[in-house]
C-alpha positions as CSV (number, residue, x, y, z in Angstrom):
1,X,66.5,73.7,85.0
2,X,66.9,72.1,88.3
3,X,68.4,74.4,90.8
4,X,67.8,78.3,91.8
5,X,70.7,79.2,90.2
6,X,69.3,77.9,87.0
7,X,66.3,79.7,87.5
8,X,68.2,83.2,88.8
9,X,70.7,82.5,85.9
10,X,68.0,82.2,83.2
11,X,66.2,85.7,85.0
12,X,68.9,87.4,83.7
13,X,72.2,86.3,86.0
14,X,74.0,89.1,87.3
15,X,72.7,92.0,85.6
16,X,70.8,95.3,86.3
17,X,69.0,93.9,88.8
18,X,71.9,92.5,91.3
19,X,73.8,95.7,89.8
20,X,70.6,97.9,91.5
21,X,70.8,95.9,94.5
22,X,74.4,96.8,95.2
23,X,73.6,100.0,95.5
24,X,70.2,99.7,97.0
25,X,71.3,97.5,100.1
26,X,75.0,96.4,100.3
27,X,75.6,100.6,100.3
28,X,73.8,100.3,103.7
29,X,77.7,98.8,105.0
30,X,78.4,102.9,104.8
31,X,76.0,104.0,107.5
32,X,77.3,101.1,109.8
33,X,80.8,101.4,109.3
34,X,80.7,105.2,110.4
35,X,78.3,104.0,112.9
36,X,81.0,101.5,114.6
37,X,83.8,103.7,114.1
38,X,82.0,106.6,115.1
39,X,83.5,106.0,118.8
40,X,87.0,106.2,117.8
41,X,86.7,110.1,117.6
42,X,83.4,110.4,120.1
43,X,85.7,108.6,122.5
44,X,89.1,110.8,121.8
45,X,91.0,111.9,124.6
46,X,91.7,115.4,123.8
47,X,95.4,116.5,126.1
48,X,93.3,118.3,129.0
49,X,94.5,120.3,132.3
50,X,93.4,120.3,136.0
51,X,91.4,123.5,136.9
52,X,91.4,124.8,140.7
53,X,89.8,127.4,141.8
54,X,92.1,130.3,144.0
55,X,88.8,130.2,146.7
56,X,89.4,126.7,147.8
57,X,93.5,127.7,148.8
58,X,95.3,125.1,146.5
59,X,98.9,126.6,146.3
60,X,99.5,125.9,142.2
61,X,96.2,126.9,140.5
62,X,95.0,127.7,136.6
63,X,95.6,131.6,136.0
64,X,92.8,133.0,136.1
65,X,90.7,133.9,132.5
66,X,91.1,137.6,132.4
67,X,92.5,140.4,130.6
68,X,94.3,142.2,132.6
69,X,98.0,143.4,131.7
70,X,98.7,142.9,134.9
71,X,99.0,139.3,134.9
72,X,102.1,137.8,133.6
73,X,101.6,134.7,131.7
74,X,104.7,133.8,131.5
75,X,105.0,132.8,135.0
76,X,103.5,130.2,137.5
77,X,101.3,131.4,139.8
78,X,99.9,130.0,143.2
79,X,97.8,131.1,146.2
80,X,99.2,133.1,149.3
81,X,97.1,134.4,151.7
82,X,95.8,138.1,151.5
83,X,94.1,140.5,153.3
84,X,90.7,141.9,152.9
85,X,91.3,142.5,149.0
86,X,91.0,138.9,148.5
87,X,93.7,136.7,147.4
88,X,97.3,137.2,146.2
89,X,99.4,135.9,143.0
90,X,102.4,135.8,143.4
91,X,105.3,133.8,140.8
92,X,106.8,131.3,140.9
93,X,109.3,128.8,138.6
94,X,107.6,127.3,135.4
95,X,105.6,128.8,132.8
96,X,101.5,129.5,132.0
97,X,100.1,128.0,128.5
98,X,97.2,130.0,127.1
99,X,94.8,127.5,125.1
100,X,92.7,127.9,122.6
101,X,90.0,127.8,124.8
102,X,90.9,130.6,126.4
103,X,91.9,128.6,129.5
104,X,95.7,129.7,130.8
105,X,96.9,126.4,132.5
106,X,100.5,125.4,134.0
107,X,101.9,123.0,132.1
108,X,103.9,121.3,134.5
109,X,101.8,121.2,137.4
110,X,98.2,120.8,135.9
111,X,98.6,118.7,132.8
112,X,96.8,115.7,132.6
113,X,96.7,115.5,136.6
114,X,93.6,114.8,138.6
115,X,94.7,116.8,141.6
116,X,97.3,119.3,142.4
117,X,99.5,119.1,145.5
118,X,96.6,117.3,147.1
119,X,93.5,119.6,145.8
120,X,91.6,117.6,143.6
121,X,90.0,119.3,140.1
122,X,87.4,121.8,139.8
123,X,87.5,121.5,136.4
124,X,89.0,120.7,133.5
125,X,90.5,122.1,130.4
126,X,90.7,120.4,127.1
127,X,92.8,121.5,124.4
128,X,92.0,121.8,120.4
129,X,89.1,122.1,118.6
130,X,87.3,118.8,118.3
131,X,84.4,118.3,120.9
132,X,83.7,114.4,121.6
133,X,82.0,113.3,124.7
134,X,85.0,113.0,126.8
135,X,85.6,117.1,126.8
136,X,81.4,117.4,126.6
137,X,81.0,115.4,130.0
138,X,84.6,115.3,131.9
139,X,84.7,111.8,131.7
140,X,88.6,111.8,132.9
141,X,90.2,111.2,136.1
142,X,87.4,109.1,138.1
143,X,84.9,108.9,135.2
144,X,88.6,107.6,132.7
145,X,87.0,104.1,132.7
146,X,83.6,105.2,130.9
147,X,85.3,105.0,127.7
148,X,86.2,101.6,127.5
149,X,82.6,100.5,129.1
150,X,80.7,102.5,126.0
151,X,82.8,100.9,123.7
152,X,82.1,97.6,125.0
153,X,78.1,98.2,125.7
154,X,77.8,99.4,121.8
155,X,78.9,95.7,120.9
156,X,76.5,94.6,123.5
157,X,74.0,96.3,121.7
158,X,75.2,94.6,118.5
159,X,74.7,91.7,120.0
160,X,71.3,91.3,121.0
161,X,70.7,92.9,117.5
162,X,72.3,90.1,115.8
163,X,70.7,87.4,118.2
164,X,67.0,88.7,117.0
165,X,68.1,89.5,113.7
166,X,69.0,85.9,113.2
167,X,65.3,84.5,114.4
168,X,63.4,87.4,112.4
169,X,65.0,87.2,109.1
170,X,64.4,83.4,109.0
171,X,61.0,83.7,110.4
172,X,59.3,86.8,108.6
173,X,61.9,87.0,105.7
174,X,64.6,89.5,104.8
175,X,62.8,92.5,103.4
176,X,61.1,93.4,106.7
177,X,63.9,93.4,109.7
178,X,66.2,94.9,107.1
179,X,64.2,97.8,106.6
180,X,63.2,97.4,110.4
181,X,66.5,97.8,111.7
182,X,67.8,100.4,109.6
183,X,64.3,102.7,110.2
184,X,65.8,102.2,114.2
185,X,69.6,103.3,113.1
186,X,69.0,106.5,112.2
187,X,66.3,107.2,115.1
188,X,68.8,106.2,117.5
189,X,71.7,108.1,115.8
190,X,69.6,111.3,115.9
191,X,68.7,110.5,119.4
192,X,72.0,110.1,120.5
193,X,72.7,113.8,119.2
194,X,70.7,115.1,122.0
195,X,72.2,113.5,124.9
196,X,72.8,115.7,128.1
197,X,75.0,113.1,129.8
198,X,77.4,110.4,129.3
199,X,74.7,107.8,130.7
200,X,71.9,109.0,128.2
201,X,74.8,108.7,125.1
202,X,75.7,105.2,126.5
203,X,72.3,104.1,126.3
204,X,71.9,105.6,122.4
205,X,75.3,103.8,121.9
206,X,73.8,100.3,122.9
207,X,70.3,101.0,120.6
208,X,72.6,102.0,117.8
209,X,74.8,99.2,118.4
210,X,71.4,97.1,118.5
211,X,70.0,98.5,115.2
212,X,73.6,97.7,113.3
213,X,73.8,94.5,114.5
214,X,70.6,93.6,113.1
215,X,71.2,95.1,109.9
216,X,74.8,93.5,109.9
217,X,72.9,90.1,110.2
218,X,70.2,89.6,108.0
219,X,72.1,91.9,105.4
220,X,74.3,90.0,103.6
221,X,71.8,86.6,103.6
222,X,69.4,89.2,101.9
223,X,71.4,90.2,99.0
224,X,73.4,86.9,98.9
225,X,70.6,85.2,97.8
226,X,69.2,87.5,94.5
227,X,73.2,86.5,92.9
228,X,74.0,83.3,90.8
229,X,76.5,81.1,92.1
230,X,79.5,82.7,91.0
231,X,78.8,86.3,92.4
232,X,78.2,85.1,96.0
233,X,81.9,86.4,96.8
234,X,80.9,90.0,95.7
235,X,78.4,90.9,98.7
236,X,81.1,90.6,101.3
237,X,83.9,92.4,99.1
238,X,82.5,95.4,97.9
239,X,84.0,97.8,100.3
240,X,81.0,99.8,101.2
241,X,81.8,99.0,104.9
242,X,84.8,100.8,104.0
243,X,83.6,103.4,101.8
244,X,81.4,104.6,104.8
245,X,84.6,104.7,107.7
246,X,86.2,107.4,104.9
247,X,83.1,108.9,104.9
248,X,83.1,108.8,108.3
249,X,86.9,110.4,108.6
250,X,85.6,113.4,106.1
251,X,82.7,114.4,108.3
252,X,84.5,114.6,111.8
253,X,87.4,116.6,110.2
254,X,84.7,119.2,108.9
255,X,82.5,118.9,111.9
256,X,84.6,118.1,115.0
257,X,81.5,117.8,117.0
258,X,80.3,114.6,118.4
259,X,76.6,115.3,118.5
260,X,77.1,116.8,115.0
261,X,78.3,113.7,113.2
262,X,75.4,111.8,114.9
263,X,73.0,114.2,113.2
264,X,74.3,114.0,110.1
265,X,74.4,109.9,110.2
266,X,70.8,110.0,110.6
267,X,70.3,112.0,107.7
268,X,72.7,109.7,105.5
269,X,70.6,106.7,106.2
270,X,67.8,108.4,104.8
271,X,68.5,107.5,101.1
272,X,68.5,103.9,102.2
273,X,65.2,103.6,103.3
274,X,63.4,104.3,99.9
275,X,64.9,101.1,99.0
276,X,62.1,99.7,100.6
277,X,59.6,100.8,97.5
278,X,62.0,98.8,94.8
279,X,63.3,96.0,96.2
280,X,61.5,92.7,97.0
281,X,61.5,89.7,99.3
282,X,64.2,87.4,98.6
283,X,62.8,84.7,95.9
284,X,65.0,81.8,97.9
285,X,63.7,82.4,101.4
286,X,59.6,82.5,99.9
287,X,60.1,79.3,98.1
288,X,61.5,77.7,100.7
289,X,58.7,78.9,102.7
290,X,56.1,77.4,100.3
291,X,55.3,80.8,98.8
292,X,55.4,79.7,95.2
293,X,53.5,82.5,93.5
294,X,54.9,85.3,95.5
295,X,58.7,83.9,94.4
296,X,57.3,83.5,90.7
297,X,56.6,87.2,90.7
298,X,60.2,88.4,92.5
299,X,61.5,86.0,89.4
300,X,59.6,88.2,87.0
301,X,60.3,91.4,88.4
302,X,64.2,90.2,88.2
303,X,64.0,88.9,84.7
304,X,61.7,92.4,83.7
305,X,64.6,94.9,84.9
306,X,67.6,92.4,83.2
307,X,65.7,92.5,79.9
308,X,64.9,89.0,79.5
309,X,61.8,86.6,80.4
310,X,61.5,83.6,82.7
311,X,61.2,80.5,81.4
312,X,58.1,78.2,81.7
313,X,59.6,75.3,83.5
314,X,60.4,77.9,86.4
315,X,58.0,77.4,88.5
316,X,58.5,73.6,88.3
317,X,61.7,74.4,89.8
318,X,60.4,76.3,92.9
319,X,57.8,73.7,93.4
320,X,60.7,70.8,93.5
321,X,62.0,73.5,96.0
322,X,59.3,73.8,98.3
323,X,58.0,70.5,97.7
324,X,61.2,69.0,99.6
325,X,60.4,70.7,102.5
326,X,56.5,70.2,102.4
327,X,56.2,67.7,105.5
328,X,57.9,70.5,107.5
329,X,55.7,73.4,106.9
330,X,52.6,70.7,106.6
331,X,53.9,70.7,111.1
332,X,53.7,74.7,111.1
333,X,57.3,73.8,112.3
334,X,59.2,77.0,112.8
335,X,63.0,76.6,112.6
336,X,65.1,78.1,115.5
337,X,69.0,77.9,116.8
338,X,68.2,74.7,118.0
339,X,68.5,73.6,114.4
340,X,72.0,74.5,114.0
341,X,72.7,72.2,116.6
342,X,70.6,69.0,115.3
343,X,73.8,67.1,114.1
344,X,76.9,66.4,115.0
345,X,78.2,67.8,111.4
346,X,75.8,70.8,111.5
347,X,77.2,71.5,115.6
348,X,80.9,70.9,114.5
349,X,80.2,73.7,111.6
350,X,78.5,76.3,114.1
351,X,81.1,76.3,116.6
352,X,84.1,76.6,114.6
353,X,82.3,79.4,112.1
354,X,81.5,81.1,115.5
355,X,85.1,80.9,117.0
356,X,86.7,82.3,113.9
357,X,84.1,85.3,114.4
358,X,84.9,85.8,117.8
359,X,88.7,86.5,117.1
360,X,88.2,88.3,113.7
361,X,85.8,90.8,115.6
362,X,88.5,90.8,118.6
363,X,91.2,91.5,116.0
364,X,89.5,94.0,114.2
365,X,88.0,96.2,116.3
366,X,91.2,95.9,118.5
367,X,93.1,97.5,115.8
368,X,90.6,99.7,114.6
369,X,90.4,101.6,118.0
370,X,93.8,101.1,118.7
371,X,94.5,104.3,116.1
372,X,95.1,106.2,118.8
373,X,98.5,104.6,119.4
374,X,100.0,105.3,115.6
375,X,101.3,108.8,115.3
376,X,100.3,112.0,113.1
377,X,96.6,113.3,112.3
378,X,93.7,111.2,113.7
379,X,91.7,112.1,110.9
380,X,93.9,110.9,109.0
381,X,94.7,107.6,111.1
382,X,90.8,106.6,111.2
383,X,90.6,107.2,107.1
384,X,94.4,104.7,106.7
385,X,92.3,102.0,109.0
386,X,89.4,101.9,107.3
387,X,90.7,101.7,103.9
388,X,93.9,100.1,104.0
389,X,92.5,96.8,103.4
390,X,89.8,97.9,100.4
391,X,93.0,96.5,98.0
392,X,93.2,93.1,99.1
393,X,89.4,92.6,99.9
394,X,88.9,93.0,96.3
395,X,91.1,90.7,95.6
396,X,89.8,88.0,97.9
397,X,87.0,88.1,95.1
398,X,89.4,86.7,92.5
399,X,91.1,84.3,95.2
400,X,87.8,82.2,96.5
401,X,86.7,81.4,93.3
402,X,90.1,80.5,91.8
403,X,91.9,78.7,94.6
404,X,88.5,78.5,97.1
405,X,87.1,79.0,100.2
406,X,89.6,77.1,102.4
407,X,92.8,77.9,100.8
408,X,92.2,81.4,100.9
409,X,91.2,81.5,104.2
410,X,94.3,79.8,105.4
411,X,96.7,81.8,103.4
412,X,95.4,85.2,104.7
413,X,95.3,84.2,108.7
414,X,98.6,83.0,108.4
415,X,99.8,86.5,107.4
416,X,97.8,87.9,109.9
417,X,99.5,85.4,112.6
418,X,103.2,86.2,111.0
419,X,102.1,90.1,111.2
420,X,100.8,90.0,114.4
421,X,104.0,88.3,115.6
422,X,106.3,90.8,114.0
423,X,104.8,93.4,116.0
424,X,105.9,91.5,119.4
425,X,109.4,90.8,117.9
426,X,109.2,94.7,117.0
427,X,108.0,95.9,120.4
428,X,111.0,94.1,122.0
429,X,113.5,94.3,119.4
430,X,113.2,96.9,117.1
431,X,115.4,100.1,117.7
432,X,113.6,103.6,118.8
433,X,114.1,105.1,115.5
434,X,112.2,102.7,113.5
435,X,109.6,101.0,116.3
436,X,107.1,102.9,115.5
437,X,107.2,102.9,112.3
438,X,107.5,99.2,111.9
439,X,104.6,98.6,114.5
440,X,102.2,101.0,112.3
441,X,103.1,98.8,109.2
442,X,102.4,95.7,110.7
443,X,99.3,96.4,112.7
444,X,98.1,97.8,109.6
445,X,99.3,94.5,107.6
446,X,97.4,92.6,110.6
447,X,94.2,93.9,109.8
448,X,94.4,93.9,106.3
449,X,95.2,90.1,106.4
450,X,92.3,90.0,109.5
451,X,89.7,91.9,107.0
452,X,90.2,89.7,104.2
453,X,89.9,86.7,106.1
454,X,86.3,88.2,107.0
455,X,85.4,88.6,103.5
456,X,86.2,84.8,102.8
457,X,84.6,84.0,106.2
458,X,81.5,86.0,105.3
459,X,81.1,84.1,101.9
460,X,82.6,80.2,103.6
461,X,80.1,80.8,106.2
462,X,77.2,81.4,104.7
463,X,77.2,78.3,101.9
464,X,77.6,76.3,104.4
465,X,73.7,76.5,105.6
466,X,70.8,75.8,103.7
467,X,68.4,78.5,103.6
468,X,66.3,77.6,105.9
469,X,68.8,78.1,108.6
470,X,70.9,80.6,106.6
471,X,70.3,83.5,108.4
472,X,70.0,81.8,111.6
473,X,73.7,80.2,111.2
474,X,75.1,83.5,109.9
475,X,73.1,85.4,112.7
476,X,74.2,83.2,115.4
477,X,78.2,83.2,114.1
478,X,77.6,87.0,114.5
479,X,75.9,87.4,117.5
480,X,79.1,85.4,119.1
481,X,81.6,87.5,117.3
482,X,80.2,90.5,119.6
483,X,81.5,88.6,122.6
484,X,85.0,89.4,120.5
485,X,84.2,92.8,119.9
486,X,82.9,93.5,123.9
487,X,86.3,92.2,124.9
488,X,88.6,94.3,122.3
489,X,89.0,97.2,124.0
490,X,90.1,95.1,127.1
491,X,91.9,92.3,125.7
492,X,93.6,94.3,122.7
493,X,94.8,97.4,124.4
494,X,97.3,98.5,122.5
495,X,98.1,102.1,124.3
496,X,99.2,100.3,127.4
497,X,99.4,96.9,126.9
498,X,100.9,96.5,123.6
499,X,103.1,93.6,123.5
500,X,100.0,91.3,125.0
501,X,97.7,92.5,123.3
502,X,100.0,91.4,119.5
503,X,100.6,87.8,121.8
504,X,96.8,87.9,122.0
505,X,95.8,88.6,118.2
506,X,98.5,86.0,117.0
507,X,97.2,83.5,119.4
508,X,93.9,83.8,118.0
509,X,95.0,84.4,114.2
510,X,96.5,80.7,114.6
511,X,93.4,79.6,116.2
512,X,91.3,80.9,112.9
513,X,94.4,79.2,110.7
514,X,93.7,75.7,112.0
515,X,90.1,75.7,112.2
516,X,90.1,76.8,108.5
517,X,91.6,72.9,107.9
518,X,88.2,72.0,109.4
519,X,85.2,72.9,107.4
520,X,84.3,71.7,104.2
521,X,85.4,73.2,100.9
522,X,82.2,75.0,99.3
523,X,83.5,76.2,95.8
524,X,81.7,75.3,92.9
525,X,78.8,74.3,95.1
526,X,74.8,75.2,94.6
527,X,73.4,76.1,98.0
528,X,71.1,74.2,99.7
529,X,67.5,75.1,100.7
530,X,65.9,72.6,103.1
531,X,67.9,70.6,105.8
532,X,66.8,67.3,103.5
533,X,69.9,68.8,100.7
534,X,72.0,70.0,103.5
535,X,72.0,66.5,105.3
536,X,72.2,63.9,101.6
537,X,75.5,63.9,100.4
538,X,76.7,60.4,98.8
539,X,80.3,59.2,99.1
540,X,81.0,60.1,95.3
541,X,80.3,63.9,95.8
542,X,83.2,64.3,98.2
543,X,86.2,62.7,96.4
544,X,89.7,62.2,98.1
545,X,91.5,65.4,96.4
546,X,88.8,67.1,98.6
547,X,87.7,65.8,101.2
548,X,88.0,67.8,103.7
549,X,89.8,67.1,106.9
550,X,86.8,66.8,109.5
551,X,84.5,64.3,107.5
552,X,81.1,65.6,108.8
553,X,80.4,66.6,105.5
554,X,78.9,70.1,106.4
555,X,77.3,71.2,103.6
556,X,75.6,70.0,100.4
557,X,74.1,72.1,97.7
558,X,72.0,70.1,95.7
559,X,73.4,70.7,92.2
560,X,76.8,69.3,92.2
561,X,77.9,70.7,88.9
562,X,81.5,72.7,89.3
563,X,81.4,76.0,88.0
564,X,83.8,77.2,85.1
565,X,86.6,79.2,87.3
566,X,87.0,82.2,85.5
């Protein structure tokens, strides 16, 4: 043995273990999908009506809520001027709409209309069923802009999480800002379930979107690093992420209550945290840390639950490891972002991973809270976008390891620009009868294509950094994706701006295409540990059939033995 892969592989290789560890952490992706999505129905704009009270003298007013016979609901009413009785009612053209709510409302004059001939709202009215915190806090008319700003601050929120995420996980391991940040996801969830006003649920929005970004940083470095080689590609495809939007679609149906589905997110992260009793510190990040007998033992409990012993050479291995980056931690020298920035290869790699992150978030979450704008049930729209693209990300799996990292990549944000650019040929072209349709089917192609290229992203990114910097790189790629994500509901608006917004995504789907041509092919690689590996690649590892197109030479995992593509 000569690697950690030998050593995971002779611990059992994939087995119960990684099988447990699946379950254990990667199902976490459920709690923050329905945590990031959550908006798309807190946020809904149910149809509403203008409510005026007959005291202030507007001429067409809201009947009023009574039971009386008397009143004709089948007529318009407005104000005259009576004697000492009060008031008239008199008719008018146009017809009343009794609501569900029990409000009557004048279609006409009152729907969706801050003021009526001049008299601005009392109140409002909102139709249905569901209660989300534009209906909870009359955040219409002059409060309409709120929702984009709380969409936006929640990936504020995740970014700052991700930015300290990044520093902790390399710095006190995985195992504890993991657990951390999840222990803060359901606190804030349950928090934000008792808000009295939009400005108290913004601020629960940002914490929660602080907590998620953590967890969406160190998470997949974490559980990355327990797999051999050739299961690296099955953290980021597993569609938990997906799993918990459906989840997520299932609960607001039954509960149609904004604080309600915060509640009961903070009770399904509970489960998660007992996690913290079985699973251990990651066995790459300790030895690379000089913590040799503590990694030994994470070895042992791995090769213990897989049914099979470690072999006595192991710890030869992690001392090799560790050894290489002796001089370092013989400084006390703590790595930082800086790091990611030392050489021109390792800057080249972190700012086009980053860019690529930037416009996948953009074009995901532009889509995602974009549902709004396909037609039919919005229950039903939030379950499509969250699991339309579960298909292909599985298949991703198959794709990266047979054709690799840089193909694949390629391949799937060309679709997504091709897709992207059907919609703008559809939103000028396409006739009315089929325009819709068309657009859904496309968007929806988009963000499969945009997903899937996040899945080889997620995998392409990560072996490109040795593990000291791992989580930083993958942390820092993150943190900048949020800028994407604080512009989506700006940039990608696709309500009222919807043939910019597809010239937008395309734009930056082309972007993502060429930079793919870029990094370094990483299939069949070992991953690095120390800067040392990441930086000594000789001429003969990187032969002319693929060599990439920028020659930094990003990456080097020690081992260069190609893995069997099965």
């Amino acid at each position: 043995m000569e690697t950690m892969e030998d050593v995971l592989q002779a611990a059992g290789g994939f087995g119960k273990f990684q099988v447990a560890l699946c379950f254990g952490l990667l199902s976490v992706y459920c709690a923050i999908g329905w945590s990031l999505m959550q908006l798309s129905f807190s946020t809904m704009i149910p149809h509403w009506h203008c409510n005026i009270n007959i005291s202030r003298g507007a001429r067409y007013l809201t009947a009023p809520q009574s039971n009386d016979s008397m009143l004709d609901t089948s007529s318009q009413y407005y104000y005259t001027q009576g004697g000492s009785d009060g008031p008239n009612l008199s008719t008018s053209l146009g017809d009343f709409i009794v609501q569900s709510s029990g409000c009557y409302t004048q279609e006409n004059a009152s729907f969706e209309t801050c003021s009526i001939n001049g008299t601005e709202c009392d109140s409002f009215c909102f139709e249905g069923s569901a209660k989300t915190i534009i209906s909870e806090f009359d955040l219409v008319c002059d409060l309409k802009w709120t929702k984009q700003l709380i969409t936006s601050l929640q990936m504020v929120g995740i970014f700052f999480g991700a930015l300290l995420s990044g520093q902790l996980g390399d710095t006190f391991g995985r195992r504890k800002p993991f657990y951390g940040f999840l222990l803060l996801h359901g606190i804030f969830h349950l928090l934000a379930g008792f808000s009295v006003s939009w400005e108290m649920y913004t601020v629960c929005i940002i914490l929660i979107g602080f907590a998620a970004g953590g967890n969406l940083v160190v998470i997949i470095p974490y559980s990355l690093e327990f797999f051999p080689t050739r299961w690296r590609g099955l953290s980021s495809i597993i569609p938990t992420f997906q799993i918990g939007v459906a989840i997520f679609a299932g609960f607001a149906y039954l509960l149609q209550n904004w604080s309600h589905i915060h509640f009961a997110c903070a009770v399904f992260n509970l489960p998660f945290l007992l996690g913290w009793f079985f699973f251990p510190e990651s066995a790459r990040w300790l030895t690379a840390h000089g913590r040799i007998h503590e990694s030994m033992r994470v070895i042992k409990k791995i090769a213990r639950v897989n049914g099979t012993s470690v072999p006595p050479d192991a710890i030869d291995v992690l001392e090799a490891i560790a050894g290489s980056g002796k001089n370092v931690r013989s400084s006390e020298r703590k790595y930082s972002y800086r790091d990611l920035f030392r050489t021109r290869k390792s800057t080249m790699t972190t700012i086009f991973i980053s860019i690529i992150w930037i416009a996948l978030t953009a074009g995901y979450y532009g889509i995602s809270f974009g549902i709004s704008s396909l037609g039919g049930n919005v229950y039903l729209n939030i379950f499509l976008v969250g699991t339309v693209e579960v298909p292909l990300n599985i298949f991703s799996l198959y794709l990266i390891n047979k054709i690799g990292r840089r193909p694949s990549a390629i391949l799937f944000f060309t679709f997504a620009t091709l897709s992207s650019a059907g919609c703008i040929v559809a939103e000028l072209e396409a006739p009315g009868s089929e325009k819709d349709t068309i657009i859904s089917g496309l968007s929806l192609l988009s963000k499969m294509m945009v997903a899937a290229g996040f899945c080889v992203i997620f995998v392409w990114g990560i072996e490109l950094y040795p593990t000291v910097t791992r989580n930083l790189g993958f942390g820092f790629a993150n943190m900048l994706g949020r800028v994407g994500g604080i512009a989506a509901p700006f940039a990608i608006n696709l309500d009222d701006r919807a043939v910019v917004s597809y010239v937008v995504l395309s734009a930056m789907m082309a972007v993502c295409t060429v930079l793919s041509f870029l990094l370094e092919e990483t299939k069949g690689r070992e991953l690095a540990d120390t800067l040392h590996e990441d930086n000594d690649t000789t001429d003969s590892e990187t032969t002319s059939a693929t060599r990439p197109l920028y020659e930094g030479n990003i990456a080097n995992y020690g081992s260069r033995t190609p893995l069997n593509s099965q």
